[in-house]
N, C-alpha and C positions, 0 to 999 in steps of 0.2 A: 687070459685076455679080459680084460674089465667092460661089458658090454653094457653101454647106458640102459635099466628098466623103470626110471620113474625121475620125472620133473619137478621141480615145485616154481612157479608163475609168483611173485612176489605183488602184494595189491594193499592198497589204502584202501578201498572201500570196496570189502565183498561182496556186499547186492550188486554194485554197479559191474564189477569185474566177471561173476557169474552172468550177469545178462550180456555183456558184450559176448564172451565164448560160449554160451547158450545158443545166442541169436547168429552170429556168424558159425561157426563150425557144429553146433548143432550137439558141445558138451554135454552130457547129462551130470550133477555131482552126488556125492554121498557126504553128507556131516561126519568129519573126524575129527572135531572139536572137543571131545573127551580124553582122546585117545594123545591126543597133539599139547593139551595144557592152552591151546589159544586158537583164533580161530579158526580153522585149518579144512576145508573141502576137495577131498577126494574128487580127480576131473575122470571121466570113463572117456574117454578118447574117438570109440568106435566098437565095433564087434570084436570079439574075442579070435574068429578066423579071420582079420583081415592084420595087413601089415602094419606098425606102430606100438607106441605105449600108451601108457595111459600115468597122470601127475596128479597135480594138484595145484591149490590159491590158497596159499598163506598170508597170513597180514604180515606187512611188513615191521622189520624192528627196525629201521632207520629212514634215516631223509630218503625220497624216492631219486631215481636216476634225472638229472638235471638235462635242459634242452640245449643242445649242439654239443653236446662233450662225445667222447668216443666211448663204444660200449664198451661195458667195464663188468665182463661176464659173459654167458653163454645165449645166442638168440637162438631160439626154437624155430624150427621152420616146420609147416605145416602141407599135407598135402592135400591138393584141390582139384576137382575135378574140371571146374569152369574158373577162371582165373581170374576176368573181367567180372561176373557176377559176387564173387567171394571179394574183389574190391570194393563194390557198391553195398555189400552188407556190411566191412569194416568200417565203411565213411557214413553210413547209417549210423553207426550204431555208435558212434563218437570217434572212434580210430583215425588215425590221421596217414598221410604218405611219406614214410623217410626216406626211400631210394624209389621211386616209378619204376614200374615194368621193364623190364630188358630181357633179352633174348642169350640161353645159355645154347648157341645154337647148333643145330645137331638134336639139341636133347629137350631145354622144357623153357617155361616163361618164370622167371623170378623178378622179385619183390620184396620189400621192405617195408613193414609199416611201425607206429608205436600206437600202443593199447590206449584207453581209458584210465589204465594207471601210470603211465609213462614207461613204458617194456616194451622194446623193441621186438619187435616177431615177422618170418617170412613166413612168404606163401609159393607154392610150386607147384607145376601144372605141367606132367610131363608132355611134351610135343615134341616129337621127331623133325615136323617144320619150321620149328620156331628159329626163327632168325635176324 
């Protein structure tokens, strides 16, 4: 079984791309810019005991993903413990809303947003209530 361990977050402009997942989900990075031949920042995701991986923000080699086309790749979804408040720091911090909050009901709150570099990413907020 081929079990996803590492991301890479595609970005035009890496300071800007590091503070947005900085400021919202609270990334820490590591320079693998040696290692990579180009820009390349190792993202640490979270503690080593908890559930998830950990990726990275590469600069991009091409034109970035264009606005209202369908995604054309894999979107990352992220998980949150406050789901309202993790929206107010993505609209902070330049992110914007591709799908509003909906109810997967039974189970959690989901979302759709696009980054600072144009990269679509969710957010999930398990809730039993949520409906």
């Amino acid at each position: 079984m081929g079990r996803l361990v590492h991301f890479e977050v595609h970005v035009d402009n890496m300071e800007r791309a590091k503070k947005f997942y900085g400021e919202v989900f609270g990334w820490v990075f590591q320079d693998w810019t040696e290692y990579a031949g180009m820009p390349y920042f190792g993202a640490v995701t979270g503690n080593e005991d908890e559930l998830g991986i950990n990726g990275a923000l590469m600069q991009r080699q091409g034109p970035p993903p264009q606005a209202n086309q369908p995604l054309n790749g894999f979107a990352c979804t992220m998980g949150v413990e406050n789901y309202d408040r993790t929206e107010a720091k993505i609209l902070e911090n330049g992110g914007k809303v591709a799908l509003p909050k909906y109810a997967l009901p039974g189970m959690a709150w989901q979302g759709y947003y696009i980054d600072t570099e144009g990269n679509i990413f969710g957010i999930h907020q398990p809730d039993a209530n949520a409906k």
